[in-house]
VOTIKE-503214 format. One record per residue (C-alpha): x, y, z; residue number from 1; residue in one letter; chain. Coordinates in nm, 2 decimals, always signed. Layout:
% VOTIKE-503214
x->X&y->Y&z->Z&pos->NUM&code->a&unit->A;
...
***
This chain:
% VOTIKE-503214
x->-0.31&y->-2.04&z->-0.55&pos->1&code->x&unit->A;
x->+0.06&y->-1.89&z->-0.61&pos->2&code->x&unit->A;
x->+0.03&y->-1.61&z->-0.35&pos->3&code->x&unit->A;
x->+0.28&y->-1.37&z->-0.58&pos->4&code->x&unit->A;
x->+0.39&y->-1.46&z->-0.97&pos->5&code->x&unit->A;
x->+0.54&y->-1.15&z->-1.05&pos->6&code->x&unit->A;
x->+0.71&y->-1.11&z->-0.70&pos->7&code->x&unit->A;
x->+0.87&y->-1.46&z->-0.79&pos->8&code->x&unit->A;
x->+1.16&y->-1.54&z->-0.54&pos->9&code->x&unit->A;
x->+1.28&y->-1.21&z->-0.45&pos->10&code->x&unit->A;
x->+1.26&y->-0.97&z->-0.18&pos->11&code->x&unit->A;
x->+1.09&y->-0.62&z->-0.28&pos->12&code->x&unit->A;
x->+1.17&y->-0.24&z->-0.11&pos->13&code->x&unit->A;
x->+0.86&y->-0.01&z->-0.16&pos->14&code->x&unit->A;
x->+0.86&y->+0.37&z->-0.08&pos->15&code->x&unit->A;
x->+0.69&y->+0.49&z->+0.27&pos->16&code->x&unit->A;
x->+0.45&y->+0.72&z->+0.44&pos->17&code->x&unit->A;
x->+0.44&y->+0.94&z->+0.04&pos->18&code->x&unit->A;
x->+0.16&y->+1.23&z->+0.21&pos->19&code->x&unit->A;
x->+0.26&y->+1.25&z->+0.57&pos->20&code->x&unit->A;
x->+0.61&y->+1.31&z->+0.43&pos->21&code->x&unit->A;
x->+0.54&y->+1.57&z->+0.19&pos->22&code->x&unit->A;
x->+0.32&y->+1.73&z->+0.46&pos->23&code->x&unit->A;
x->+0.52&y->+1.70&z->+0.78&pos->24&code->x&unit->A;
x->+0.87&y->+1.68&z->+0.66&pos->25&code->x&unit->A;
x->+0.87&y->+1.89&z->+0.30&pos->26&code->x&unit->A;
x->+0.60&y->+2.13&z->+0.42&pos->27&code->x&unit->A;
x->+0.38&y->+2.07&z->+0.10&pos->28&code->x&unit->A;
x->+0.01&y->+2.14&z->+0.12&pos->29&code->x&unit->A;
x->-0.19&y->+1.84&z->+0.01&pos->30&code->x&unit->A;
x->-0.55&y->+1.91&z->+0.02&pos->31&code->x&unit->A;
x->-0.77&y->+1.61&z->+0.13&pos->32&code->x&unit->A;
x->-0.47&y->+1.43&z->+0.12&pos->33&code->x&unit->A;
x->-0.42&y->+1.41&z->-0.24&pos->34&code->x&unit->A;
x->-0.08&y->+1.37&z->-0.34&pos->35&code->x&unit->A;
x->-0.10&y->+1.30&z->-0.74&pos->36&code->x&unit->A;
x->-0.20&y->+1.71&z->-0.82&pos->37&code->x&unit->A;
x->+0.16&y->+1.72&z->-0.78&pos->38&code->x&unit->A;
x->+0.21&y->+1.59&z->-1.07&pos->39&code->x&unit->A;
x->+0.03&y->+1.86&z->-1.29&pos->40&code->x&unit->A;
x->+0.38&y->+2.08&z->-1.27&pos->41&code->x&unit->A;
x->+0.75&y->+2.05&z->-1.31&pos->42&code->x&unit->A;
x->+0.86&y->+2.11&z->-0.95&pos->43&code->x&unit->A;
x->+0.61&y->+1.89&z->-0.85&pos->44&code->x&unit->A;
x->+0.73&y->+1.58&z->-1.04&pos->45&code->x&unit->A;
x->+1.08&y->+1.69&z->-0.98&pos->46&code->x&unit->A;
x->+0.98&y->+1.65&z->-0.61&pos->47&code->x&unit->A;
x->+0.78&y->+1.35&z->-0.64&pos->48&code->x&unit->A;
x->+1.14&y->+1.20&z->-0.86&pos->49&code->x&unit->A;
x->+1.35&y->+1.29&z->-0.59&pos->50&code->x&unit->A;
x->+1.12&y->+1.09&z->-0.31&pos->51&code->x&unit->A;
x->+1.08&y->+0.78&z->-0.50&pos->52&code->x&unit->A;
x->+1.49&y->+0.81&z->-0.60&pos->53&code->x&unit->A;
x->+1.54&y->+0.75&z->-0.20&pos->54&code->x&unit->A;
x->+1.39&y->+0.44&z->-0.20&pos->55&code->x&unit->A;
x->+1.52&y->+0.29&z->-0.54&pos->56&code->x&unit->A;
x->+1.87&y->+0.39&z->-0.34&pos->57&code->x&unit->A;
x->+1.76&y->+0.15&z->-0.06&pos->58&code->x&unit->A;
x->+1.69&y->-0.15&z->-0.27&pos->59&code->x&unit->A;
x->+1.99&y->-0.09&z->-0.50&pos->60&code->x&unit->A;
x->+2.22&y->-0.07&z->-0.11&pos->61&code->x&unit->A;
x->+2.04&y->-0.38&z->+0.00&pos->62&code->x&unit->A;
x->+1.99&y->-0.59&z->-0.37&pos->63&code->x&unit->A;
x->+1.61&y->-0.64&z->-0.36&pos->64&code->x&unit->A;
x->+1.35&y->-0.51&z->-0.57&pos->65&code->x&unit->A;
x->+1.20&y->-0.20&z->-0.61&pos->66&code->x&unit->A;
x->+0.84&y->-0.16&z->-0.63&pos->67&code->x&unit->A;
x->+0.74&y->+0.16&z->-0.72&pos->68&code->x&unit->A;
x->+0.33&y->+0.26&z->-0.58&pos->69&code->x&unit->A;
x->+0.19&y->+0.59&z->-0.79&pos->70&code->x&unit->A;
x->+0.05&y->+0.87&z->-0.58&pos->71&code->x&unit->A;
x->-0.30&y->+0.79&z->-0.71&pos->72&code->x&unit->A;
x->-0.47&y->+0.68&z->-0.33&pos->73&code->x&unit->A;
x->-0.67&y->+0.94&z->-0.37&pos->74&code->x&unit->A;
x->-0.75&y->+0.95&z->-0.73&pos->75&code->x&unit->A;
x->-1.04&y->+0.82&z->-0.77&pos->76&code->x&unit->A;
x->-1.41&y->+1.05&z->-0.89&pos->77&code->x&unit->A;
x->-1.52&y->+1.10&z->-0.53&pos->78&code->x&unit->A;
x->-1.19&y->+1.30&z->-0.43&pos->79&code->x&unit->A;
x->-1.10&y->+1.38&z->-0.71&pos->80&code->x&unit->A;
x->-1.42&y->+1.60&z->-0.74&pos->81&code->x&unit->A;
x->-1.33&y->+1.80&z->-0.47&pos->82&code->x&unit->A;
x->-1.02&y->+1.85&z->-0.64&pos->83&code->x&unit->A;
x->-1.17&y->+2.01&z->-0.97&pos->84&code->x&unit->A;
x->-1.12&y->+1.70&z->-1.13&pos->85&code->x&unit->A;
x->-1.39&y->+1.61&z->-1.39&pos->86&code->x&unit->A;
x->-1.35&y->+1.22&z->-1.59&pos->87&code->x&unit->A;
x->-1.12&y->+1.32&z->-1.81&pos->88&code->x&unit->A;
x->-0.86&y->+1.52&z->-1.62&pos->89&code->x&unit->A;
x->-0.89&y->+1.20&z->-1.41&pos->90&code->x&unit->A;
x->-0.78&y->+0.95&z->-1.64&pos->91&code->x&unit->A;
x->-0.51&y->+1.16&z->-1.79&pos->92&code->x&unit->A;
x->-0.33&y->+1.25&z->-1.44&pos->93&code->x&unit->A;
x->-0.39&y->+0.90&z->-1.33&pos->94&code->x&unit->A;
x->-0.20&y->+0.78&z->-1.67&pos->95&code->x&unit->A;
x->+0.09&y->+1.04&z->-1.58&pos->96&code->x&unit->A;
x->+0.19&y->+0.90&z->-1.24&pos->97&code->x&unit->A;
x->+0.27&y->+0.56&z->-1.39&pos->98&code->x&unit->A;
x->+0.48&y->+0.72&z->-1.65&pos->99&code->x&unit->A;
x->+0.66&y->+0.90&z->-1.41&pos->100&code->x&unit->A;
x->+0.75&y->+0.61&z->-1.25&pos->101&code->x&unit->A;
x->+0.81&y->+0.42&z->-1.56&pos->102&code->x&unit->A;
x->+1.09&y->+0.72&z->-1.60&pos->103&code->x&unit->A;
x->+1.20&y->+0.62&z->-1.23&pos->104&code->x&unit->A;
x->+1.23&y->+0.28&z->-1.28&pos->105&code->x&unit->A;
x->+1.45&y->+0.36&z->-1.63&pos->106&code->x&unit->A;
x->+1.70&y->+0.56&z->-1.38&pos->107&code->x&unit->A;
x->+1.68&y->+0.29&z->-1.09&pos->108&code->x&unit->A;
x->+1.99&y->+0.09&z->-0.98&pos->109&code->x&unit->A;
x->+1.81&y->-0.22&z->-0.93&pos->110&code->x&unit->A;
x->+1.78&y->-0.61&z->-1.06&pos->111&code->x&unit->A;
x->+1.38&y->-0.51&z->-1.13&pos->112&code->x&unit->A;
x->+1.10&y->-0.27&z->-1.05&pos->113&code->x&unit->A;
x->+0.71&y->-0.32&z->-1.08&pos->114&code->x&unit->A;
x->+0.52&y->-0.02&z->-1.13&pos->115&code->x&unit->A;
x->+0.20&y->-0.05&z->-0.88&pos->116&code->x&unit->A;
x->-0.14&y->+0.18&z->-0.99&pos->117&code->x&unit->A;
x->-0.21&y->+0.25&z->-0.63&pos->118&code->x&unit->A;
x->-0.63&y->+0.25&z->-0.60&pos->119&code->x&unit->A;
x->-0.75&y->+0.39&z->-0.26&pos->120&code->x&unit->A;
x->-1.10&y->+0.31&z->-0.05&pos->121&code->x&unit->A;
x->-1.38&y->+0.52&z->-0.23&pos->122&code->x&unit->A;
x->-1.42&y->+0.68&z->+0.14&pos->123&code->x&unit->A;
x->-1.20&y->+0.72&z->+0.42&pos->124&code->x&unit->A;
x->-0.89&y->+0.50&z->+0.50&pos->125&code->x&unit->A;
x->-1.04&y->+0.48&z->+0.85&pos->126&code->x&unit->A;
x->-1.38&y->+0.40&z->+0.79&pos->127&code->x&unit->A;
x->-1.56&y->+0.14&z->+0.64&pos->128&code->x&unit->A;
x->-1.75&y->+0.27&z->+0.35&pos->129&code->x&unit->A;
x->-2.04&y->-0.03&z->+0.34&pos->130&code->x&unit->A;
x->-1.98&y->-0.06&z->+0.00&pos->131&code->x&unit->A;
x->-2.13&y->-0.36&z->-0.21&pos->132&code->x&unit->A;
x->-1.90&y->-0.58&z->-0.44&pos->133&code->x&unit->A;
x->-2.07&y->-0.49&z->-0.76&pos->134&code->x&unit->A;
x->-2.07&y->-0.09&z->-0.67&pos->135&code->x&unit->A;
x->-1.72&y->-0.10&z->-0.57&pos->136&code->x&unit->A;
x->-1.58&y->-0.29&z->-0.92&pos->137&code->x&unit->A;
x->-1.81&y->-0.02&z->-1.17&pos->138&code->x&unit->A;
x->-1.64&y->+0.28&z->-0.94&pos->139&code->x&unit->A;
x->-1.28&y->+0.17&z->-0.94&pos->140&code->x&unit->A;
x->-1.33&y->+0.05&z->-1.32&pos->141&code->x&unit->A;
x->-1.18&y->+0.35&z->-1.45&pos->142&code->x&unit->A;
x->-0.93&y->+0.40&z->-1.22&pos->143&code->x&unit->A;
x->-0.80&y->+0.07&z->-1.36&pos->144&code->x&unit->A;
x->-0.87&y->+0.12&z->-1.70&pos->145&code->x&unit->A;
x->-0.68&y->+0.45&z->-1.68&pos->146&code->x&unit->A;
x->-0.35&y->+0.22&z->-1.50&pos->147&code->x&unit->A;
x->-0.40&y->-0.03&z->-1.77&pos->148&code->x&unit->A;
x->-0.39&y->+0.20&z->-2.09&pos->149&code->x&unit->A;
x->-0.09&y->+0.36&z->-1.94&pos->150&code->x&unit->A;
x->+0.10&y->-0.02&z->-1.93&pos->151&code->x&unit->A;
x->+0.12&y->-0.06&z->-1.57&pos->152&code->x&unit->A;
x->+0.29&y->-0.38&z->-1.39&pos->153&code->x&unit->A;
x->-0.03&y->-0.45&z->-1.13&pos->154&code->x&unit->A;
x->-0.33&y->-0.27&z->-0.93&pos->155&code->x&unit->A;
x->-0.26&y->-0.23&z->-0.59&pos->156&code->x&unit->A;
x->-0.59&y->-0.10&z->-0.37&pos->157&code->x&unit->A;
x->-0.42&y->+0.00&z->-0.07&pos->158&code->x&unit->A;
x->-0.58&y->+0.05&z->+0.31&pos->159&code->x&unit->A;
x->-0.95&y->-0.11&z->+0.24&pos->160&code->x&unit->A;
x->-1.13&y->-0.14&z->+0.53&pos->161&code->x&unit->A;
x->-1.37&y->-0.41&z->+0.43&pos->162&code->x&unit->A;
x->-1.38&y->-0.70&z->+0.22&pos->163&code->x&unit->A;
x->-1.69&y->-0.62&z->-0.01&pos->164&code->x&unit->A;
x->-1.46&y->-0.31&z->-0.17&pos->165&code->x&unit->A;
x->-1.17&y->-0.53&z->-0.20&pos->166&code->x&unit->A;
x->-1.37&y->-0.77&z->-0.41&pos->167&code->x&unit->A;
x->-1.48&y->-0.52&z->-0.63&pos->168&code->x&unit->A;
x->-1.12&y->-0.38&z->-0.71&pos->169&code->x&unit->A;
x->-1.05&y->-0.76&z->-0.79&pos->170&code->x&unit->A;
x->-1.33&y->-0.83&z->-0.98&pos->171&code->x&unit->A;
x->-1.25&y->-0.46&z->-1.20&pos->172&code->x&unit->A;
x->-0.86&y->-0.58&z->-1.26&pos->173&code->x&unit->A;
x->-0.96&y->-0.94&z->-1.37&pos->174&code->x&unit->A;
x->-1.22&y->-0.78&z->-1.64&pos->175&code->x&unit->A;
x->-0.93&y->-0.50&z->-1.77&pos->176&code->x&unit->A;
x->-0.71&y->-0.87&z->-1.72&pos->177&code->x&unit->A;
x->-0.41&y->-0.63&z->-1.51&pos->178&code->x&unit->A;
x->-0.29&y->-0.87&z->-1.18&pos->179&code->x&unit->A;
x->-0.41&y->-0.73&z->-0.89&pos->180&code->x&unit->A;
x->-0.29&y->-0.72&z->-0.52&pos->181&code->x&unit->A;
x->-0.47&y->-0.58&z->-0.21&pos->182&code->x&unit->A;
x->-0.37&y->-0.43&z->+0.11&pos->183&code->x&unit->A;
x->-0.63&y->-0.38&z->+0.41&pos->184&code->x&unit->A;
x->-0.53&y->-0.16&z->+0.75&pos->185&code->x&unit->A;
x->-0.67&y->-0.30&z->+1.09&pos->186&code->x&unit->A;
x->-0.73&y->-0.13&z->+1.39&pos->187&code->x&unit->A;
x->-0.53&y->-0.17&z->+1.68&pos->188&code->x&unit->A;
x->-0.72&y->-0.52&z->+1.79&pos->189&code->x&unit->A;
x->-0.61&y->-0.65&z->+1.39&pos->190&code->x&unit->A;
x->-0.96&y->-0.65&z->+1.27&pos->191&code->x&unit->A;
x->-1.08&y->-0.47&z->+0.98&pos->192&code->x&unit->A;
x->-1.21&y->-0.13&z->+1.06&pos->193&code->x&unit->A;
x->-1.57&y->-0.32&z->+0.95&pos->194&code->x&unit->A;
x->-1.50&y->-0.57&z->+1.21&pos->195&code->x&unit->A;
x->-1.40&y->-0.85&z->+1.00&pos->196&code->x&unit->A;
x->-1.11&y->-1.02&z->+1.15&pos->197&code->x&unit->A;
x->-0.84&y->-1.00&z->+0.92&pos->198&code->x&unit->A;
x->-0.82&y->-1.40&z->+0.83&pos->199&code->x&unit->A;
x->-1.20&y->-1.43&z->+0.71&pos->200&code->x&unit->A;
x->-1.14&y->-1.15&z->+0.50&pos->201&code->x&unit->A;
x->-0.84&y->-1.31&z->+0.37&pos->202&code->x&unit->A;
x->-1.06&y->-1.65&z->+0.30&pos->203&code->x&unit->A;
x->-1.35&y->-1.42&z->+0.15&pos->204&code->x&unit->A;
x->-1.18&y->-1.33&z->-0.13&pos->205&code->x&unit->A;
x->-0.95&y->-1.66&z->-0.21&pos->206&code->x&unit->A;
x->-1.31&y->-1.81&z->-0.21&pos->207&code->x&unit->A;
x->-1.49&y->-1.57&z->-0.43&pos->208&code->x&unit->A;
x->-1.21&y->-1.35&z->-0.67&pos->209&code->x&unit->A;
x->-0.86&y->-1.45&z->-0.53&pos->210&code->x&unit->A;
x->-0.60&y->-1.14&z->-0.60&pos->211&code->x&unit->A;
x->-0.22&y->-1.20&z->-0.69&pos->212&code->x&unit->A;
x->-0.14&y->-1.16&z->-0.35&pos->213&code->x&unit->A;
x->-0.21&y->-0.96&z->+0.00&pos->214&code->x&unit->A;
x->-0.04&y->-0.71&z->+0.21&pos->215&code->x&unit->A;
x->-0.11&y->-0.49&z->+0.52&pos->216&code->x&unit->A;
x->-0.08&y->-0.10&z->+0.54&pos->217&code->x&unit->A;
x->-0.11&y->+0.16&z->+0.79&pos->218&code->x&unit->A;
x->-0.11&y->-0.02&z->+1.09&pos->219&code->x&unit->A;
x->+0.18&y->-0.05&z->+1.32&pos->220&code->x&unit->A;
x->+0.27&y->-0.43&z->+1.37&pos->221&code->x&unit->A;
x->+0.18&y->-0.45&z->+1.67&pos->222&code->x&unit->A;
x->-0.16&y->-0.40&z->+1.57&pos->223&code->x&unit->A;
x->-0.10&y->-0.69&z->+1.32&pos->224&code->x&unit->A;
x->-0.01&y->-0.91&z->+1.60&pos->225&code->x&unit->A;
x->-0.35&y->-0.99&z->+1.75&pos->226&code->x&unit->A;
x->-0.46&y->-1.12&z->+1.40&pos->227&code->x&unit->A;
x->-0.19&y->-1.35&z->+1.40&pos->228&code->x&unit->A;
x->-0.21&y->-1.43&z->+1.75&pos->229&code->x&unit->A;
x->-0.58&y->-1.53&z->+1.70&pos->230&code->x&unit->A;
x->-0.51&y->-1.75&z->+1.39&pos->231&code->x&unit->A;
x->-0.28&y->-1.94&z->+1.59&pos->232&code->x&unit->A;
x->-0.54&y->-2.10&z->+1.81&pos->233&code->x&unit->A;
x->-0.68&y->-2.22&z->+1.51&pos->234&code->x&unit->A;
x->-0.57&y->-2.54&z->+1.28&pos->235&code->x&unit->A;
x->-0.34&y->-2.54&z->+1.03&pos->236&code->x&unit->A;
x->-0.58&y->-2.54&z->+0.74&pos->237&code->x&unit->A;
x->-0.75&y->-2.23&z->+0.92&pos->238&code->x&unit->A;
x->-0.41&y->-2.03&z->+0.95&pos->239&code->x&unit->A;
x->-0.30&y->-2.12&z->+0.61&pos->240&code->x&unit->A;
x->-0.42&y->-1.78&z->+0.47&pos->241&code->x&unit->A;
x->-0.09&y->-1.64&z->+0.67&pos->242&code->x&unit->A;
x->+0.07&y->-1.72&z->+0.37&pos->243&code->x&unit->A;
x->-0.11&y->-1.52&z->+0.12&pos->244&code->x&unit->A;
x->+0.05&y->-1.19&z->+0.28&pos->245&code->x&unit->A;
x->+0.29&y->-1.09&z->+0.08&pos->246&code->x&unit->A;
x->+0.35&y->-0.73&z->+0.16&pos->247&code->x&unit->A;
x->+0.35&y->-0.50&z->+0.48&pos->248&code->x&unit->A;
x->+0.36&y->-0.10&z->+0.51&pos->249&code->x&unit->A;
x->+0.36&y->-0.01&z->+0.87&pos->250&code->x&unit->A;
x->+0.29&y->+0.29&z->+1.01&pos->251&code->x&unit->A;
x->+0.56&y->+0.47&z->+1.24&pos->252&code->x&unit->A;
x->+0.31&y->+0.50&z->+1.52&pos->253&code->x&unit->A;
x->+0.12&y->+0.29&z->+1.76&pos->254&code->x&unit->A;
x->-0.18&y->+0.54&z->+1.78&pos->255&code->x&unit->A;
x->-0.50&y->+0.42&z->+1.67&pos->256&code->x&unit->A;
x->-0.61&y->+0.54&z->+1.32&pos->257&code->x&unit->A;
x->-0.90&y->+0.78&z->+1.56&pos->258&code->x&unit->A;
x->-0.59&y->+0.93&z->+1.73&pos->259&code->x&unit->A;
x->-0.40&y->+0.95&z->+1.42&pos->260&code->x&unit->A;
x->-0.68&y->+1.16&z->+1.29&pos->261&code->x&unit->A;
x->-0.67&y->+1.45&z->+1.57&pos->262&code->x&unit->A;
x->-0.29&y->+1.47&z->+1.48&pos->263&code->x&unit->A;
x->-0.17&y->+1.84&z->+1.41&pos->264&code->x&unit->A;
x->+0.24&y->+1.64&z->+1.46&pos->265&code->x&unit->A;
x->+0.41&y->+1.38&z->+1.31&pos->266&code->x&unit->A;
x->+0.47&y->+1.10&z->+1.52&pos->267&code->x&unit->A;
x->+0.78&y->+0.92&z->+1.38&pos->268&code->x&unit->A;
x->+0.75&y->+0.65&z->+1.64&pos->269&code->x&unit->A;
x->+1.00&y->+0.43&z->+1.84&pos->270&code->x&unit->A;
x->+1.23&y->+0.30&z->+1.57&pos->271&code->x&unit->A;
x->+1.38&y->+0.05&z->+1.76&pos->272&code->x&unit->A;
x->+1.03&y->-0.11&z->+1.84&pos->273&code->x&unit->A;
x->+0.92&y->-0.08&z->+1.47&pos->274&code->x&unit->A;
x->+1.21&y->-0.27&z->+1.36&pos->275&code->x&unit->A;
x->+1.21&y->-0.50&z->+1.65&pos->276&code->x&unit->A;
x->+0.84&y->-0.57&z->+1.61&pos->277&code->x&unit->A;
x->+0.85&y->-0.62&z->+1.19&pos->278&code->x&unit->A;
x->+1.11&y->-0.87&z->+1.19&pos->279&code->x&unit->A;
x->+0.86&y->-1.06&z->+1.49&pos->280&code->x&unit->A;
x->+0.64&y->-1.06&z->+1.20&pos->281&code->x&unit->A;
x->+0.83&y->-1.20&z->+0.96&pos->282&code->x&unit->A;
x->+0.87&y->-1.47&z->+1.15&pos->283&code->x&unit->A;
x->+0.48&y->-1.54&z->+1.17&pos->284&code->x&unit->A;
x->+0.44&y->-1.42&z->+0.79&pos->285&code->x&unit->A;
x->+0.64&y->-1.68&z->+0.58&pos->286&code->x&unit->A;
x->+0.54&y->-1.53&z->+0.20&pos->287&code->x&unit->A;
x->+0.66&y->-1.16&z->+0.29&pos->288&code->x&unit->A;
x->+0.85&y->-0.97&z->+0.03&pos->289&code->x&unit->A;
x->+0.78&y->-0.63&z->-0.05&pos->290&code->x&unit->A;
x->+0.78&y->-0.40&z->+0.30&pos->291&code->x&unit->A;
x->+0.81&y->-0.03&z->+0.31&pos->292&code->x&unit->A;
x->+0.65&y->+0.24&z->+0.54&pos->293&code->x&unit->A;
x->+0.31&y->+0.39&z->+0.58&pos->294&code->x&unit->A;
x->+0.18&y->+0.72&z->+0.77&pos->295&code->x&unit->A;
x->+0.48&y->+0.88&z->+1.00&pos->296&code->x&unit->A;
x->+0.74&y->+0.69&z->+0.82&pos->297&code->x&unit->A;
x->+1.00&y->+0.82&z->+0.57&pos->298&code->x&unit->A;
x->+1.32&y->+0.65&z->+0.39&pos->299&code->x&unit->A;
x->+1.47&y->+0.68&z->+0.71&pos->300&code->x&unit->A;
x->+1.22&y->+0.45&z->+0.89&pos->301&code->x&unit->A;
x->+1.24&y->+0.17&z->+0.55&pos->302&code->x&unit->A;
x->+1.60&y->+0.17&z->+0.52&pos->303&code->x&unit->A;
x->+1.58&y->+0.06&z->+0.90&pos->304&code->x&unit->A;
x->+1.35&y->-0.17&z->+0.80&pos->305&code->x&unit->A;
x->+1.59&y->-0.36&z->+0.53&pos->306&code->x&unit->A;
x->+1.90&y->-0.33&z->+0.80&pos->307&code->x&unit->A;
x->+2.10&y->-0.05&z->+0.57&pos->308&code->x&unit->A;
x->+2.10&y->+0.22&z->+0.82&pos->309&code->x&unit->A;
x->+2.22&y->+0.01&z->+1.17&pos->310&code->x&unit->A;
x->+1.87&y->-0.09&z->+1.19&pos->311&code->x&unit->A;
x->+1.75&y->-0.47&z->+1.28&pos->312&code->x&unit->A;
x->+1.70&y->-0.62&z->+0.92&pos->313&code->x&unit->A;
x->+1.40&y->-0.86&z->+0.86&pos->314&code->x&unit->A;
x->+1.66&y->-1.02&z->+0.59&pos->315&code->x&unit->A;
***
C-alpha cells in the first residue's frame, strides 16, 4: 500500500488549532464549536483568508507544501442542526469552504497546496460514538458528496475516536472515488478514546478499506508516545503500520482531552517541549509529512514546529 500518492516526496505545512484560535485569541464566538458559519459573511471569510494566509507564509518561508483543511469539523447534519442548518444550507456552506480555499491556494507562495474537505466524528471529538461502519459511511455520504461536487483534492475525517467511524468515512470516499486520509486523537495512554490501541486500529482499516494515508490530531506527542513505545516490543511486521502515519496535529497542551473540556483558558503549552517532543517523533514516524497544530496552538506554535521561528525543526 503507498501510504500517501498525492503527498508524493515532499514535506507538507497544515494550519493549527482553527476554533481555539478564533475563540481564545481573536475573541470570536463559535457556537458548539462550529467554525464554517463563518463563512456565510464577508468579514467572516476575510477573517478565515487572513488565518489560513499565516500558514501558507510558513510553508512558502520553509519550501514545503501547503495543505489547506476547510473549517467543515463540525459540518456535518447532527451539528449542523443545532446550527439552523437544514440538507441544503449544508451542502452549499460545505461547498463554500473549499472554494475559499481554492481562492487561498491561487494567492499562496508555494510549490503546491491540497485542498482537504475536513469531516469530523458525528459526536464528540472526545468520545467514542459506538457507531457501526455501515451507519457511519450513509451519514458522512453527503458531507463527501458535497466536498466532491465542489472539486476538492481529498477527505480528511479528522479526531475519530474509533475505528468502526473511520471505516465508514473510507468506505463513503471510495464510492464518491475522492482519496481519503484519516486522523484519530488518543488519550493520554495513546489508545483510542474506545480503547483500541492505536496500531490495531491502524491494521483494522489496511485490512478492511485501507485510506491514502493516516495522521494523528489533538493529542500532545507525548500522549503519542506510549503507542509507539508499545509497538516497539512487538516484531517488525507488527510495528510496520508506523509507517502508514503520514501526518500529526498536536495539541499545545499535555492535559487530557477530560481536562481540556473544563477549560474556561487557553493553554498554549511549553513550546520548547512541544518542539522537543515532535521531532522525538519523527524519529519513530519514518512516513511523516504534513504536521501543523491542533487545540491551543496557533501559527506561532507550527512555525516552531518547521524551525522558522528559532524553534527545533523536525526537518
Amino acid at each position: 500500500m503507498a501510504t500517501a500518492g498525492l503527498l508524493g516526496e515532499a514535506e507538507w505545512v497544515t494550519d493549527g488549532g482553527l476554533e481555539t484560535d478564533l475563540l481564545f485569541n481573536k475573541g470570536i464566538d463559535l457556537p458548539h464549536f462550529a467554525a464554517f458559519p463563518l463563512l456565510e459573511d464577508a468579514d467572516g471569510r476575510s477573517l478565515l483568508e487572513q488565518y489560513y494566509a499565516e500558514y501558507a507564509s510558513i510553508a512558502s518561508t520553509v519550501g514545503a507544501g501547503l495543505v489547506l483543511e476547510t473549517p467543515t469539523w463540525r459540518a456535518n447534519p447532527d451539528w449542523a442542526a443545532q446550527l439552523g442548518y437544514d440538507a441544503a444550507a449544508l451542502d452549499a456552506i460545505n461547498q463554500r469552504a473549499v472554494d475559499l480555499l481554492r481562492s487561498v491556494a491561487r494567492r499562496a507562495d508555494v510549490p503546491r497546496v491540497l485542498v482537504c474537505g475536513v469531516i469530523g466524528p458525528r459526536g464528540d471529538g472526545y468520545v467514542a460514538a459506538g457507531i457501526d461502519a455501515e451507519k457511519a459511511a450513509e451519514y458522512h455520504a453527503p458531507q463527501v458528496r458535497s466536498f466532491v461536487e465542489a472539486g476538492v483534492d481529498v477527505v480528511h475525517a479528522m479526531t475519530i475516536t474509533e475505528p468502526t467511524e473511520a471505516l465508514g468515512v473510507v468506505r463513503a470516499a471510495r464510492a464518491a472515488g475522492v482519496p481519503v486520509a484519516i486522523s484519530f486523537t488518543v488519550e493520554t495512554d495513546g489508545t483510542l478514546p474506545d480503547g483500541t490501541l492505536l496500531g490495531d486500529a491502524i491494521r483494522t482499516l489496511d485490512a478492511e478499506d485501507a485510506p491514502d494515508w493516516y495522521g494523528v490530531n489533538c493529542a500532545h506527542p507525548t500522549h503519542l508516545q506510549p503507542a509507539l513505545d508499545a509497538s516497539a516490543e512487538l516484531s517488525e511486521r507488527d510495528s510496520s503500520w508506523k509507517t502508514r502515519i503520514a501526518g500529526f496535529r498536536p495539541n499545545a497542551s499535555t492535559l487530557s482531552h477530560a481536562e481540556l473540556d473544563e477549560m474556561t483558558e487557553l493553554d498554549t503549552g511549553d513550546l520548547a517541549l512541544l518542539t522537543s517532543s515532535t521531532a522525538h517523533l519523527r524519529e519513530a514516524l519514518p512516513g511523516l509529512q504534513v504536521v501543523g497544530g491542533c487545540c491551543g496552538t496557533d501559527a506561532s506554535h507550527v512555525a516552531a514546529l518547521w524551525g522558522s521561528s528559532g524553534g527545533s525543526s523536525l526537518y
